[in-house]
N, C-alpha and C positions, 0 to 999 in steps of 0.2 A: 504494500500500500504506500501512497506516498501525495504530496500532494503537488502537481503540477504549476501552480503558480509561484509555489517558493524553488521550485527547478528552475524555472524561465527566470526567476530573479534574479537566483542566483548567476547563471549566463550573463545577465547582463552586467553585474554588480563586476564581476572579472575582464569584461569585455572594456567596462566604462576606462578607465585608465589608458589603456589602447588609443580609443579613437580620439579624448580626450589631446595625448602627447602630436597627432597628426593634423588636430583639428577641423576635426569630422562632428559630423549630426550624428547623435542617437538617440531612437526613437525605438518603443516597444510598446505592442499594442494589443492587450490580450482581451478577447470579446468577452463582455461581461457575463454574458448566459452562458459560456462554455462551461461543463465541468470541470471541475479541480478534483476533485480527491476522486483519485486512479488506480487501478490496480494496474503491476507492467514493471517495467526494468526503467526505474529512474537513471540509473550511471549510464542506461546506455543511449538513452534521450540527450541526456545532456551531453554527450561525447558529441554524437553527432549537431546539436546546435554550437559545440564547441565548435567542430572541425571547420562548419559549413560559415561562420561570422566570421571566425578567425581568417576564414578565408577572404570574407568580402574585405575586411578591413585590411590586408596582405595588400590587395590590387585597388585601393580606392585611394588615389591620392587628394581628390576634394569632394564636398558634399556631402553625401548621407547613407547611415547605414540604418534600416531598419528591419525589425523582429514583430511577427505576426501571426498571432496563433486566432485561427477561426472554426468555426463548425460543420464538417460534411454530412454527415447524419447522426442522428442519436435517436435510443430508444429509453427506453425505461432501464437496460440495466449495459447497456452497450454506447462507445459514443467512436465516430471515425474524425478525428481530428486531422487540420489541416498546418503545420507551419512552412512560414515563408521566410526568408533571409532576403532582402534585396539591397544593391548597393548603387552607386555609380561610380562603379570604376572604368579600369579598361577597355571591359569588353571582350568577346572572343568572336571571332570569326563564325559564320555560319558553318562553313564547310569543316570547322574543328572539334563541332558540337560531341561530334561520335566518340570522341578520346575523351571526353573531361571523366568519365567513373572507372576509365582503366588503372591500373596501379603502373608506378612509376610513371605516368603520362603526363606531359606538360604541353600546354596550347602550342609554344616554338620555342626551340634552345634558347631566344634571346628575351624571352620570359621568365625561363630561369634564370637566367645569369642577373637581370634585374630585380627581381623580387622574391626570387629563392624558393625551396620546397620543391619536392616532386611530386604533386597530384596524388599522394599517398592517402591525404585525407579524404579526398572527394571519395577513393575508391569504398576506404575502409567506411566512410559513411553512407554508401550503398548496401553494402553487408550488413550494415547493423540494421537499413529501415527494412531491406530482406526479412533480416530476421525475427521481427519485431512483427511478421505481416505485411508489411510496407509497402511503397513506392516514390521514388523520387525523381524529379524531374529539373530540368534546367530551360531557361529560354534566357537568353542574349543578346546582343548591339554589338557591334564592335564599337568602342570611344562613347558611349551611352551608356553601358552599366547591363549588370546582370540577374536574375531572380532565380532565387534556388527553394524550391518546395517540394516537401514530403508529407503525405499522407500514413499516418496509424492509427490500427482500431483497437481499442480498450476498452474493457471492462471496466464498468462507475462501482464505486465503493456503495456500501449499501448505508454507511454514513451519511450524513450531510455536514457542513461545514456548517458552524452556526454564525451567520452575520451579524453583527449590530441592528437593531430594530433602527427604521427609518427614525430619525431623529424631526421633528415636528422643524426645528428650526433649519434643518438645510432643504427639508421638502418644497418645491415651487419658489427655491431661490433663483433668485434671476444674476443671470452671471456674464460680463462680457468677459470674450478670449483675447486678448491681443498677442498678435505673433503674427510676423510674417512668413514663418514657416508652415504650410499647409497641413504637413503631415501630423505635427506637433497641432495645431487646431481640430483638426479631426480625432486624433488621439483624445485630449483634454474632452472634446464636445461628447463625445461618446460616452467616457466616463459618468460626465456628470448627469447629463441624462437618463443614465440606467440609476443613478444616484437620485434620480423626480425633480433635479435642477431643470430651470430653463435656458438656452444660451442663446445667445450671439455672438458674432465674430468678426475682428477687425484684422489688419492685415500690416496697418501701421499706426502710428501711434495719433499723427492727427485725424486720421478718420477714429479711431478711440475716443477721441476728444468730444466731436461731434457727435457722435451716437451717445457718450456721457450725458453732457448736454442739454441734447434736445430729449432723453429719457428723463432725466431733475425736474421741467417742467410740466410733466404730467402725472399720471397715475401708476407708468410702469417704471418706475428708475431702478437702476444696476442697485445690486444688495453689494457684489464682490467684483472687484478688475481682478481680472490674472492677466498679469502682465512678462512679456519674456524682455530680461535685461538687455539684451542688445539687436538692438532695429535698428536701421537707415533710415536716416533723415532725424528721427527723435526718439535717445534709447530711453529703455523701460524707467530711469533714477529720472529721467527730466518730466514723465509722463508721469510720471508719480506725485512729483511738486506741484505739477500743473493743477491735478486733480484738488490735492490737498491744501494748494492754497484759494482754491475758488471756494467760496464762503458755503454755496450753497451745492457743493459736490465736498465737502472736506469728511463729511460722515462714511463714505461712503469704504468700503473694506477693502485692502490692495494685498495683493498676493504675489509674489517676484520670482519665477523663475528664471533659472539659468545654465548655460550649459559648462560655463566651467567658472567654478567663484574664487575670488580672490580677496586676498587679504584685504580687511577692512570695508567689505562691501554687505555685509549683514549688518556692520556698524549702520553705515551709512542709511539702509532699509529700513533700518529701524529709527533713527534720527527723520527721515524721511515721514514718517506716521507708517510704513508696509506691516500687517500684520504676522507675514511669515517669506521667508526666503528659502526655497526647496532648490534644489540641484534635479536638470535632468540626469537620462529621464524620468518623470513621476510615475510613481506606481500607483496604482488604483488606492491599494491599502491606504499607502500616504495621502494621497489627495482627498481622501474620507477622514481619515484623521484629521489630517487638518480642515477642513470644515468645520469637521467636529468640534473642533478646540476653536476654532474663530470665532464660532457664532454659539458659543457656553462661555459667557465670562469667567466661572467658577475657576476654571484652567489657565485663563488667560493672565490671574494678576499673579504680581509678583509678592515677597513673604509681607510687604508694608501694605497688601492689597489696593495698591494704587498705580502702582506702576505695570503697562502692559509687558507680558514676555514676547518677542519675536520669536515667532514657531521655525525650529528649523529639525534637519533630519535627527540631530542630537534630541532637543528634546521632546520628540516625538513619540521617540524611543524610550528616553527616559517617564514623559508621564504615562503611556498607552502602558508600562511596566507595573508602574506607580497604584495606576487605575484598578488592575484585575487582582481579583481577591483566589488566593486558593487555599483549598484545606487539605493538609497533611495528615493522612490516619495512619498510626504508624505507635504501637506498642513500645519498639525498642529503643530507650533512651538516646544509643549511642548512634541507632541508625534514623534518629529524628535530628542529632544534632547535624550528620553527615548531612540528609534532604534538605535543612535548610539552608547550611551553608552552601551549598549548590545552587540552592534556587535565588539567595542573598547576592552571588558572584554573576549572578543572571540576571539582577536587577529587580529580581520579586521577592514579595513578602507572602507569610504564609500563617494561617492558623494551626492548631495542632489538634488534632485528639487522638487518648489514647489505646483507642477502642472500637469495635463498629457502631457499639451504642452512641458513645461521644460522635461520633458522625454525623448518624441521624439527628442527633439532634441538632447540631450543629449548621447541617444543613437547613432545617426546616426553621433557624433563628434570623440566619444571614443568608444572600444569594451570593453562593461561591460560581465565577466561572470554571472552577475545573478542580475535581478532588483526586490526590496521588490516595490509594488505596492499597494497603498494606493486604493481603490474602489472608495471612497467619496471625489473628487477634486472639485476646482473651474475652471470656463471654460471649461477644458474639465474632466473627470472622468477617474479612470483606466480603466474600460471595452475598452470606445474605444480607449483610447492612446495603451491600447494591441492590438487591430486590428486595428491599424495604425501600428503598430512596424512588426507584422507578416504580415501584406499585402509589409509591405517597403522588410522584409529578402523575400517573395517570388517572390518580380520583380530583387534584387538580384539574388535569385539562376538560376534564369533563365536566366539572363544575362550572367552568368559565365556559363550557360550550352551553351548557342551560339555560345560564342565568344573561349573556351576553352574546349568546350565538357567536361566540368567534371559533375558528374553524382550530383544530387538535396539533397544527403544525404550528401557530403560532408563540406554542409556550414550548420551545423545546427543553430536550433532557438536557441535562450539565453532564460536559464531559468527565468521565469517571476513569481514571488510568490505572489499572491491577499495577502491585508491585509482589513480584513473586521473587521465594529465597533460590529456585531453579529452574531451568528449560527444561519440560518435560512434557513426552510428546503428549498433545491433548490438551496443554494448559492454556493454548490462545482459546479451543475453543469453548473449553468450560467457563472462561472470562467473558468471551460474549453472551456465550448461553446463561449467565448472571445478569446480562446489560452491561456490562463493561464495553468501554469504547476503545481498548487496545490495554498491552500489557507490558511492562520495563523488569527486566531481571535485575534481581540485586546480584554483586554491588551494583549501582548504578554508575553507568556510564555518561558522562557530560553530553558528551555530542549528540547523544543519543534520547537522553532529556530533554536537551535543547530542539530537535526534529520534533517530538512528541507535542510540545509546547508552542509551539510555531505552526503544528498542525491543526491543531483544536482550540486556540486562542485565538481571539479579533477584540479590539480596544473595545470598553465596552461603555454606555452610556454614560456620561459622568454625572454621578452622586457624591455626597456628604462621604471623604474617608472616614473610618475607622482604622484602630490601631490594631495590629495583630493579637490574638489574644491565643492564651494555651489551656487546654484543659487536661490535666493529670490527676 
């Protein structure tokens, strides 16, 4: 199992430095209705969107690299997913098209000797979507650029990822894009609108101006600009001012992207009035968070609650960490002090109980997003403190289906993680077959927590914290 969007992230998050040092676009744009949580061979996904960028970014000396995962069919438990790599690089010749997925093949010796490699990866990236099911394809330009797409079908988890509930204040927010880069508006606009934003889109910054504007005097004005720091003619810091010092646009929320930032320019964003400064490209995740945090004060001030914070990819991180509540069930003194300093070095805090009783209850006090579940308790065990917990959320849902007609998927289960003392065959599926959402062998392994947690976690609305609390 594995979850497809933190794969494609990660790709990019490795790629970002590359195209950054050459000074290239990058852009990734992953359809918001696609499924993410996949069953399939994540390392070997990721090799080949390795091989296939790494290669656009090889042969592109100006322009833009973009990543594009879209949908070819899906059913209820099956999905045929489509990604694309496109660049504008060099180019290959028509007539060359036939050699690009051979091994050792290169478009002409003086391709090599220019840009190095021997078509090794194209090959071995044909193998793998083979293997996978697959199919891959290529179309070309010479001196235009190239597009490389593969199609694979996988099996959906029978999970679902739980979202953040539509937040009342970023629903039917009205948003202008500004950015002269098409790809980069299209990206942004799609987002927000699976998000129930509204957009429009400008191209540069004095038509931004004007559409600002003429939206102030009437009934529909911009809620947030997302602005990209560098345009022709007037970059995103002076379209900023503008906004901010016009009396009756200064309310209005500014957002600053950019594709490579520099020292003292988040200063500057923020001296500016911009509520947040992100780095392409933006991830979905990011660009919901930050909404989130823009338009919920609570997050936004600083410890004198007066002072705004500029949201950037740091503290992003740090509060979306800050926010989620988990509870630890976990008996063994030495192996509670171990989980929490794990989850402490990870940036979360954690409740304790010592018990599956203490759980339950624990749960049904506070809404945790995600409880580590020890198997082996005294009085009662994880198994069935889990099927107490899932029998209590199902006379729940049902209750709220009665009395308010809302429909059984709206109040989903909290992710529940088994911690078992060993792999033994049968133990994932006796975990499920409790309701458990997946299982961590002790010891526990970091990297491996950290997947877990990345899988089953998304920021979650923001409430009044509370302090961690232990019960022994």
């Amino acid at each position: 199992d594995f979850d497809l969007q933190v794969t494609i992230e990660e790709v990019v998050d490795m790629l970002a430095i590359k195209v950054q040092e050459k000074g290239l676009k990058l852009s990734c744009l992953i359809d918001p209705q696609a499924p993410i949580l996949l069953q399939g061979d994540p390392g070997r996904l990721r090799q080949i969107l390795i091989n296939l960028t790494n290669n656009a970014v090889k042969f592109t000396q100006q322009g833009e690299i973009a990543l594009e995962l879209s949908r070819e069919q899906e059913t209820d438990t099956q999905a045929v997913l489509r990604f694309e790599v496109r660049d504008t690089g060099i180019g290959i010749p028509q007539e060359r098209m036939d050699r690009l997925f051979k091994s050792f093949s290169q478009v002409d010796a003086s391709t090599t000797r220019r840009f190095g490699g021997t078509g090794l990866g194209l090959a071995i990236s044909k193998q793998l979507v083979q293997l996978m099911g697959g199919e891959i394809k290529a179309q070309s330009e010479e001196g235009r650029g190239s597009v490389f797409w593969f199609t694979i079908p996988f099996n959906k988890q029978t999970v679902h990822k739980i979202e953040p509930a539509q937040s009342a204040d970023i629903k039917d927010l009205r948003v202008l894009i500004v950015d002269d880069h098409k790809t980069n508006r299209k990206i942004l606009s799609t987002y927000l609108q699976a998000m129930g934003c509204l957009t429009n889109e400008a191209a540069d910054s004095l038509d931004a101006l004007q559409q600002v504007a003429k939206a102030a005097g009437g009934t529909n004005k911009f809620d947030l600009v997302l602005v990209d720091q560098m345009m022709p003619d007037m970059d995103g810091e002076t379209l900023g001012r503008a906004i901010k010092s016009t009396p009756n646009l200064r309310e209005t929320k500014l957002m600053m992207l950019t594709s490579c930032g520099m020292r003292g320019d988040a200063i500057r964003a923020k001296e500016i009035g911009f509520s947040a400064y992100l780095t392409k490209p933006i991830k979905r995740s990011q660009l919901l968070d930050c909404l989130l945090m823009t338009f919920n004060q609570k997050t936004m001030q600083g410890a004198d609650k007066q002072t705004p914070v500029l949201i950037t990819q740091h503290t992003l991180s740090e509060i979306k960490k800050y926010s989620i509540r988990i509870l630890l069930a976990e008996d063994n003194l030495i192996n509670q002090k171990l989980a929490l300093r794990l989850l402490e070095k990870m940036g979360y805090r954690a409740d304790v109980a010592a018990n599956g009783k203490e759980a339950i209850e624990a749960v049904q006090k506070k809404q945790y997003h995600l409880v580590l579940m020890d198997v082996q308790m005294p009085e009662m065990d994880g198994f069935e403190a889990t099927r107490a917990i899932r029998q209590a959320e199902a006379e729940k849902r049902q209750g709220s289906q009665n009395q308010e007609g809302q429909a059984a998927s709206s109040l989903p289960n909290i992710p529940i993680i088994a911690m078992t003392a060993m792999a033994m065959k049968g133990d994932r599926e006796q975990c499920l077959a409790a309701g458990m959402n997946d299982y961590i062998t002790k010891p526990i392994e970091p990297q491996k927590l950290s997947e877990l947690l990345n899988k089953y976690l998304t920021i979650p609305e923001q409430e009044d914290q509370q302090e961690p609390t232990i019960a022994v």
